[in-house]
Phi, psi and omega in degrees: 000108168288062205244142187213113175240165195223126185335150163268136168221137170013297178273024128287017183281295206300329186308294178302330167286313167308307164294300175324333185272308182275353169284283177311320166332321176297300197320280181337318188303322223264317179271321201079359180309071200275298222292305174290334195278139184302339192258025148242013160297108158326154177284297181330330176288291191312307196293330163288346167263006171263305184301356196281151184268008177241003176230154159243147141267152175224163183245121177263122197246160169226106182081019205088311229256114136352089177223030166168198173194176193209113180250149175218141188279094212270134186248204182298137161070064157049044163258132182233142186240111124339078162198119011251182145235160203197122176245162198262139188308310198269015160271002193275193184066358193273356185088033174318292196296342189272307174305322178316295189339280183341266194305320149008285192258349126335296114011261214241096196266329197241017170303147176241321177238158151258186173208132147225201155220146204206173188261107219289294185328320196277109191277318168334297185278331195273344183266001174319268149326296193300295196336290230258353150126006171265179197235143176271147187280338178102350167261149170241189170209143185245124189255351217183176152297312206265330192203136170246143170270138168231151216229118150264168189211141159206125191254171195263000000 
């Protein structure tokens, strides 16, 4: 599996915003979550989370090929929070995001837990997550009728 990723800087806010609007758009058509959803995020939003000194973003390659991005959040005490990561639709299912993982917690070697949130309805993503070793912590947030966020953990 040729998956590889590379830091994100500045003049890649338009790239990552642009994979994001378009990754997440189905989720929006399909929940309506207009206020949460990543695909109604300002460019202006990408460029203050690339500039922030507690996150790194990467640009997710497949093949070379831009298929997707990853922010990862360094919070307290070697705790790393995931939000969001995104494959572009006609990349999912190939077993991206399970290889991000992998490097990922290569990379930040010295994490003792992560954290993300996913969309409980998206059965896709929670077996995702359970696969690769997270755990749901037992809080949800009801964002909507249609869609609850639920929150994992995986410690190290």
């Amino acid at each position: 599996m040729n998956v590889s990723l590379c830091k994100a800087d500045l003049k890649d806010a338009v790239t990552i915003h642009n994979m994001k609007v378009k990754s997440f758009k189905p989720l929006l058509e399909k929940y309506q979550d207009f206020e949460t959803s990543p695909a109604n995020e300002t460019l202006e939003k990408v460029i203050t989370q690339i500039s922030q000194s507690f996150t790194d973003y990467f640009i997710i390659y497949h093949f070379d090929v831009a298929v997707g991005g990853i922010r990862v959040v360094k919070k307290e005490d070697q705790i790393y929070s995931v939000s969001p990561i995104f494959i572009l639709p006609e990349h999912q299912g190939k077993g991206i995001a399970q290889k991000v993982f992998i490097i990922i917690e290569q990379n930040y070697d010295d994490a003792k837990s992560w954290r993300l949130g996913t969309i409980l309805q998206e059965k896709g993503n929670c077996y995702l997550y359970e696969k690769i070793g997270y755990k749901k912590t037992g809080v949800t947030k009801v964002i909507n009728d249609r869609m609850t966020m639920v929150f994992y953990e995986k410690h190290l």
